[in-house]
C-alpha positions in Angstrom: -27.1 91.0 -157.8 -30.2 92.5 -155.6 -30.2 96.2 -154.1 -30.6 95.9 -150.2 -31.6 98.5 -147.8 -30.1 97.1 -144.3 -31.7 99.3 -141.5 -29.4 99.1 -138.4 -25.8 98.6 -138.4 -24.7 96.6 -134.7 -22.7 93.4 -134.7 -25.2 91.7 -136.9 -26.0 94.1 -139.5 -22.2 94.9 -140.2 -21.8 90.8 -140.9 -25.0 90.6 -143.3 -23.7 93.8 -145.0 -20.2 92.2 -145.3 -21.8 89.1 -146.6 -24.1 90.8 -149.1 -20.9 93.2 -150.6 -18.7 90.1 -151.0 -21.2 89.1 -153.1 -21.5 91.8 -155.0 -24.6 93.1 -154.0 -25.7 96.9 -153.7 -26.1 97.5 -150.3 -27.5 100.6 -148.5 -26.7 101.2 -145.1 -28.5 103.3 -142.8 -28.1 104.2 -138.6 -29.5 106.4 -136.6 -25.8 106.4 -134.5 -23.3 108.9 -137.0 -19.9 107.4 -135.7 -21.4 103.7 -136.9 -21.6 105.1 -140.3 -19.2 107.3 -141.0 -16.7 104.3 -139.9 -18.6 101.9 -142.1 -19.8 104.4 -145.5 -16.9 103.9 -147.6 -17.8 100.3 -148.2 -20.7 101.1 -149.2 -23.0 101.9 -152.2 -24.5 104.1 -150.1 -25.1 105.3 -146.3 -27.5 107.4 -144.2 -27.5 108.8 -140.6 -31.7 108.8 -140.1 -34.1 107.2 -137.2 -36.1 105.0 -139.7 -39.1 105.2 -136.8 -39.5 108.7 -138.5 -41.7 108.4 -142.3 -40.7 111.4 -143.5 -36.9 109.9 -143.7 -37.7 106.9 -144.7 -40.1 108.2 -148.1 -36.6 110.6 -149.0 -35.2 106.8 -149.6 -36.8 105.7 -152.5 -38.0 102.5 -150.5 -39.8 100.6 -153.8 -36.4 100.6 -155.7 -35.0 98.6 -153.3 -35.4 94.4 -154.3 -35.6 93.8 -150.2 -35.2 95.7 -147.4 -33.8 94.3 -143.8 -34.3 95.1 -140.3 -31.3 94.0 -138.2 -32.3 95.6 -135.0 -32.3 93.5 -132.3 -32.1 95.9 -128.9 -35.3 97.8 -129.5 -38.2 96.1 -130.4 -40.6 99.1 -130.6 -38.3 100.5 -133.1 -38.1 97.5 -135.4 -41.6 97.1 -135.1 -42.3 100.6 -136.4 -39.5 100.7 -139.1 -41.2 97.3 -140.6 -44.4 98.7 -140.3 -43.7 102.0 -142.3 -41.6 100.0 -144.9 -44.6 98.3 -145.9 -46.1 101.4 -145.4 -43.8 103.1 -148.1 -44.2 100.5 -150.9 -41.2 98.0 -149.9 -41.5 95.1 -152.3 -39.8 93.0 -149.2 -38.9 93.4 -145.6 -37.4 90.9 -143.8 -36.6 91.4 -140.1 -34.5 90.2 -137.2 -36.8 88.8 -133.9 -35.2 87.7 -130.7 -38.0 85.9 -129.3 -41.2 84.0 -131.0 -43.6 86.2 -129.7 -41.6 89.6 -131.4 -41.8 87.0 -134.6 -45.1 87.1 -133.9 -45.8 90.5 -133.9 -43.5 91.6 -137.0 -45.4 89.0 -139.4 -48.5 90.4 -138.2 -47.3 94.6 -139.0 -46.2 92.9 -142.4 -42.7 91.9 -142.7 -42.4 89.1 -145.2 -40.1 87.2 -143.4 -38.6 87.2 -140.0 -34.9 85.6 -139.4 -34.3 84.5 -135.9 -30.3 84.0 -135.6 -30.2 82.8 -131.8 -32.4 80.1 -132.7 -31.2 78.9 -135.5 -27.9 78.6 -134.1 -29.3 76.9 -131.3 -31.3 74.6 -133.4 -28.6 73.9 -135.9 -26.0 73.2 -132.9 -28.3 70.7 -131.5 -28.9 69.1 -134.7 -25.0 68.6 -134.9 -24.5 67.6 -131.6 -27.2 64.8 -131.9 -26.0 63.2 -134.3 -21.8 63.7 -135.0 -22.4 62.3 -138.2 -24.9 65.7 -139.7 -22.4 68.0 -140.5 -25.3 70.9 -141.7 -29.1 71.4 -142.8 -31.2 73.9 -144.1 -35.0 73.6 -143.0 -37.0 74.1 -146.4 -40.4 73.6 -144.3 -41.4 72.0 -141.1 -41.1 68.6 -142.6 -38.0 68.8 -145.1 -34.4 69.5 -144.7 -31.6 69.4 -146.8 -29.0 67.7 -144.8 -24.8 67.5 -145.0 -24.0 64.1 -143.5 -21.0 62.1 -143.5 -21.4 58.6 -145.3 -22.6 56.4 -143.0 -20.2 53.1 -142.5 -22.0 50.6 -143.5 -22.3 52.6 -146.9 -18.9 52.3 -147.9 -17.5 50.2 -150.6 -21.5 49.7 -151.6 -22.9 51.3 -154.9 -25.9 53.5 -155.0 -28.1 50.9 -156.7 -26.7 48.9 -153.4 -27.7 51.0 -150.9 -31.1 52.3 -152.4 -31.0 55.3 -149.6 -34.5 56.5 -151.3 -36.2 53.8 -150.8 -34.4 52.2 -147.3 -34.2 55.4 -145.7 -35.9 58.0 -148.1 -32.4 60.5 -149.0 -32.4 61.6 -151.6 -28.8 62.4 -153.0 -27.8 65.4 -154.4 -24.2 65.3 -154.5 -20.9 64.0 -153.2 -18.0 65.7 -152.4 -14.3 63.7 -151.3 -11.2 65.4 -151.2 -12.2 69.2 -152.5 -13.9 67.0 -155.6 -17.5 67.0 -156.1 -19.6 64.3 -158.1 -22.9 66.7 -159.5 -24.4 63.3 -160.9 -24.5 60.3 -159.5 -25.0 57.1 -161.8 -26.1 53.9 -159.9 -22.7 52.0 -160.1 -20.9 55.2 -158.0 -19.3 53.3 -154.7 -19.3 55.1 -151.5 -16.0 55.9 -150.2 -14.4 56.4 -146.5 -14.4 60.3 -146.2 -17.6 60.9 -149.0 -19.7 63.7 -147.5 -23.1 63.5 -149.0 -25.6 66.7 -149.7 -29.4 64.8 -149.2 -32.9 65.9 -149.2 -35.8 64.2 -147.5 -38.0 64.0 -144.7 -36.3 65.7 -141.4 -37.7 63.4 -139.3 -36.5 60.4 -140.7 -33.3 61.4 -142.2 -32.5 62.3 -138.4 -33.6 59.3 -136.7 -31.4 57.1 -139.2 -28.2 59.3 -138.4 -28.8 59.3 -134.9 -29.2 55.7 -135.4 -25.9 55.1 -137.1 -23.9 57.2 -134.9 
């Protein structure tokens, strides 16, 4: 469990703050607009009506006892860029914040925020990555040059042990784990055999592990 202070409560801020409590995190919420969170409060560990732009209501929140603290706004860049800049200001052990555009990405690295989330693009990215190739079914970028990818067993795998297929050292996957049916395999001995409807969790090179699927497609 991590205490979050989520600044800005629009369509995207109420569906991380969702997320977080169904996770059982303690969550903060806090809006300049008063309808927003006196509609959303009673969910909440706890809520504030406050323009975060202003320091003096931002150091009445205890900003350092927070484990991370989130910028969702998305329609005002001048204000996310000041409320990531005074967070740092005020002792924030984290901030990440929400960009619409590389160059606002740009910008809110340089003012300090430890990490920026861009969700249009990584929709758009992960969409494209899917549409590619119909047999990756999800990734998660870990750097620019590896990925850990959700594919659907290639054909040619099926019916073939591991030790058969060697995806390491043919194709440089590594697999993590197999899932068929609701039922997943954590470990994966070199006799397992590939079934029909196996889909496969796989870290490796982005790159490559792309250019195979879009080759077996």
């Amino acid at each position: 469990m991590v205490s979050v202070l989520l600044i800005g409560m629009g369509k995207f801020g109420r569906t991380l703050g969702e997320k977080l409590l169904g996770m059982g995190d303690e969550v903060m919420i806090v809006d300049k607009n008063e309808d927003v969170i006196n509609s959303l409060a009673s969910r909440y560990t706890n809520a504030l009506i406050a323009n975060c732009m202003s320091m003096d209501n931002l150091e009445t929140m205890d900003i350092p006892s927070f484990d991370v603290c989130i910028v969702t706004i998305g329609e005002d860049f001048q204000a996310s860029l000041e409320i990531t800049s005074n967070l740092k200001d005020c002792g924030a052990k984290k901030v990440i914040s929400r960009a619409t555009t590389q160059i606002q990405r740009k910008f809110l690295l340089r003012v300090g925020a430890d990490e920026v989330i861009y969700p249009e693009m990584d929709i758009a990215e992960k969409l494209a990555v899917r549409l590619s190739s119909k047999k990756v079914l999800n990734y998660i970028d870990l750097d620019a040059a590896y990925s850990i990818f959700e594919i659907a067993v290639p054909a040619k795998w099926v019916k073939k042990t591991l030790v058969e297929v060697n995806p390491r050292k043919r194709y440089g996957m590594n697999i993590l784990t197999v899932k068929n049916g609701g039922k997943v395999s954590a470990t994966l001995d070199a006799g397992y055999v590939f079934q029909e409807n196996d889909q496969l969790l796989v870290f490796g090179n982005s790159a490559q592990i792309l250019a195979y699927m879009n080759k077996e497609a």
